[in-house]
C-alpha positions in Angstrom: 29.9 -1.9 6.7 27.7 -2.5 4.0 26.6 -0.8 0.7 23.3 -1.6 -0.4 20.7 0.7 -2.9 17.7 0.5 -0.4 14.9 2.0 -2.6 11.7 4.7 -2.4 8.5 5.2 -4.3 5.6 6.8 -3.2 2.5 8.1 -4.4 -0.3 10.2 -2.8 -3.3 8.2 -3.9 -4.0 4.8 -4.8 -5.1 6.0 -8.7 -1.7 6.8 -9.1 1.0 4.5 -10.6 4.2 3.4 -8.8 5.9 1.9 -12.2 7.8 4.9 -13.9 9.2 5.3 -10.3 10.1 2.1 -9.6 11.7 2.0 -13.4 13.5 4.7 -12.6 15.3 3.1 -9.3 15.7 0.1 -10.6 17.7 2.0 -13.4 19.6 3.7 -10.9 21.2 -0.1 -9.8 18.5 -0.5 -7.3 17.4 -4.2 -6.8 13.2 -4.7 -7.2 13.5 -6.6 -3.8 14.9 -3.3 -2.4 12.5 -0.8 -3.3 9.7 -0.1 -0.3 6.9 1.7 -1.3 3.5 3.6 0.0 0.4 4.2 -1.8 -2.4 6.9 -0.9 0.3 8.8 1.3 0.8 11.9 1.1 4.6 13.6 1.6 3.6 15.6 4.6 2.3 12.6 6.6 5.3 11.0 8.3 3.5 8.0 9.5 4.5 6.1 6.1 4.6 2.4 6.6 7.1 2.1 3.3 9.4 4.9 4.4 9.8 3.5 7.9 10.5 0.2 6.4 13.0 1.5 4.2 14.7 3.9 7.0 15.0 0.4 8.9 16.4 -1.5 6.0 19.5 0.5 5.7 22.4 0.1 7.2 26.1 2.0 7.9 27.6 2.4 4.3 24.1 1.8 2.4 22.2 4.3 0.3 18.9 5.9 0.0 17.8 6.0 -2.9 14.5 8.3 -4.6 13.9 9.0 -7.6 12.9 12.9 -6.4 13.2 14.3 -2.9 9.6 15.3 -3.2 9.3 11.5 -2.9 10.3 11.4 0.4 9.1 14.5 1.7 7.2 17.4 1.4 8.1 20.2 3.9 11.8 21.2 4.5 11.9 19.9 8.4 11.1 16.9 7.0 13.5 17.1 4.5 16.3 17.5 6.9 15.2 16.0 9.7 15.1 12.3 7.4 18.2 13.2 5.7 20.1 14.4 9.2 19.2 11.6 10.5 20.4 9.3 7.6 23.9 11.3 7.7 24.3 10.7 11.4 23.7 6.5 10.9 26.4 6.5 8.1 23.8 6.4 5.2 24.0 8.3 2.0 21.1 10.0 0.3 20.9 9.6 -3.1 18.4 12.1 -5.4 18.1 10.4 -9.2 21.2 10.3 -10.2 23.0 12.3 -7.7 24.0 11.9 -4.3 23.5 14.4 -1.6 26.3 15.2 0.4 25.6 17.6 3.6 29.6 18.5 4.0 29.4 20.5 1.1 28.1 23.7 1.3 26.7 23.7 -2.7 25.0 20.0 -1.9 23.6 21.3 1.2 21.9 24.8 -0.5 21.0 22.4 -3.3 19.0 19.8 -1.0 17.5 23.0 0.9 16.7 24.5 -2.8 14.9 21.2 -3.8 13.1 20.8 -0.3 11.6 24.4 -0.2 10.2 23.6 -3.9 8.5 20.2 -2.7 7.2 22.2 0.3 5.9 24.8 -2.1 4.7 23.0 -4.7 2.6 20.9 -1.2 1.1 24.1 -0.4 0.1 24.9 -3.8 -2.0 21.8 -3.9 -3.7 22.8 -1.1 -4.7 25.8 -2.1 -5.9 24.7 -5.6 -7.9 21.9 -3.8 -9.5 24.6 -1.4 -10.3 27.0 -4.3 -11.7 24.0 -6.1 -14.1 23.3 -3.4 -15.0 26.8 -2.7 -15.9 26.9 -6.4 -18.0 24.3 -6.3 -19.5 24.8 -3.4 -20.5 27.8 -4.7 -22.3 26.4 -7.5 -24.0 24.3 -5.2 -22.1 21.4 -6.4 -20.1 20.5 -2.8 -22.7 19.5 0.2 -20.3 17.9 2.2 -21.4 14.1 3.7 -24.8 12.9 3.3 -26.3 12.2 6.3 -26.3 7.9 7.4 -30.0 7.9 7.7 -33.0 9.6 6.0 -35.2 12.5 7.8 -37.2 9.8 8.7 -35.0 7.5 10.3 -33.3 10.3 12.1 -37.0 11.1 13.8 -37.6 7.7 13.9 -34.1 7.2 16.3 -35.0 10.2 18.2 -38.4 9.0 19.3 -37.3 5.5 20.6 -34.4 7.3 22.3 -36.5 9.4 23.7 -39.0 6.6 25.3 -36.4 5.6 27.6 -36.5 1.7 25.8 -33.5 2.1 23.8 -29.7 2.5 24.7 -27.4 4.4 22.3 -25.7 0.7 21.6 -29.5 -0.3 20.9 -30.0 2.2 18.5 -26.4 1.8 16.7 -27.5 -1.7 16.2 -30.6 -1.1 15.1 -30.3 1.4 12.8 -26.7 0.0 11.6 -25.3 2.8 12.5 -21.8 4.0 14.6 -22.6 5.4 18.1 -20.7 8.8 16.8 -23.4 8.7 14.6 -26.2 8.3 16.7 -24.9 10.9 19.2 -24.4 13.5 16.4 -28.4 12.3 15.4 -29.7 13.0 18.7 -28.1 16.3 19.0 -29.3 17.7 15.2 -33.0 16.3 16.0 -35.1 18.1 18.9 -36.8 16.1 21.6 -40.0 14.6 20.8 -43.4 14.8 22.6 -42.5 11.2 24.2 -41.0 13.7 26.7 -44.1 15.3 27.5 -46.2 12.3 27.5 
């Protein structure tokens, strides 16, 4: 049995800075070798290339260690489905400075306390970031994408498709372009006259 500090930073987007949490782990006895991290995650997407490689690194007798559960997850499945999962391989969890354990019933409401904030806190993200964009698209501010090509181009693409010359592969290439895009061209653009002809 081992007992290893197995690290775990994260950070949703790659502005953000990984150093006060990495400070604070290895402060927490951590080794910098130990600590796996993910940049531009968020905590509600569980497909985390750092998390996975620290769930892999420990061992039977180890501990998990993050500086804050929201950390390591943002919903409360999550939340116990990671640390149920790390109880039933032997591993401890470890939350700053104190350790969660699931046989008592205080550390158990605590860790389901802290989850249900992290999920919360999530959600009101979300909803700032969709009453930001309403706001601004309100004030004209938010167009969404701008289209690949120019009004032009997109007649232009239409046209030779529409000759009967040009494959949807031809036009990608010409127009250096995706073939999503060229499909999604073809059907905002009305046949042309080439048709007719």
């Amino acid at each position: 049995m081992t007992h290893t500090l197995i690290g775990y930073a994260r950070c949703s987007t790659d502005k953000q800075d990984l150093a006060a949490q990495q400070d604070a782990l290895l402060k927490l006895g951590v080794a910098a070798d130990r600590i796996y991290t993910d940049k531009g995650f968020t905590g509600t997407n569980r497909d985390r290339p750092g998390l996975d490689q620290a769930l892999a690194a420990v061992r039977n007798g180890d501990t998990l260690v993050v500086p804050k559960l929201d950390r390591l997850a943002r919903s409360v499945p999550d939340a116990r489905a990671i640390g149920d999962s790390l109880t039933a391989r032997g591993v401890k969890l470890q939350l700053g400075a104190s350790v969660h354990d699931p046989s008592d019933p205080m550390g158990k409401l605590f860790f389901n306390i802290l989850a249900t904030f992290a999920e919360f806190e999530a959600d009101l993200i979300k909803l700032r970031t969709r009453e930001g964009m309403a706001v601004a698209r309100a004030k004209g501010k938010l167009r969404g994408k701008k289209p690949k090509l120019s009004d032009r181009q997109q007649k232009e693409l239409r046209r030779m498709y529409d000759t009967g010359d040009y494959s949807i592969s031809d036009l990608a290439d010409l127009f250096s372009i995706s073939r999503p895009t060229v499909y999604r061209t073809l059907r905002r653009q009305p046949v042309t006259s080439v048709m007719a002809a």
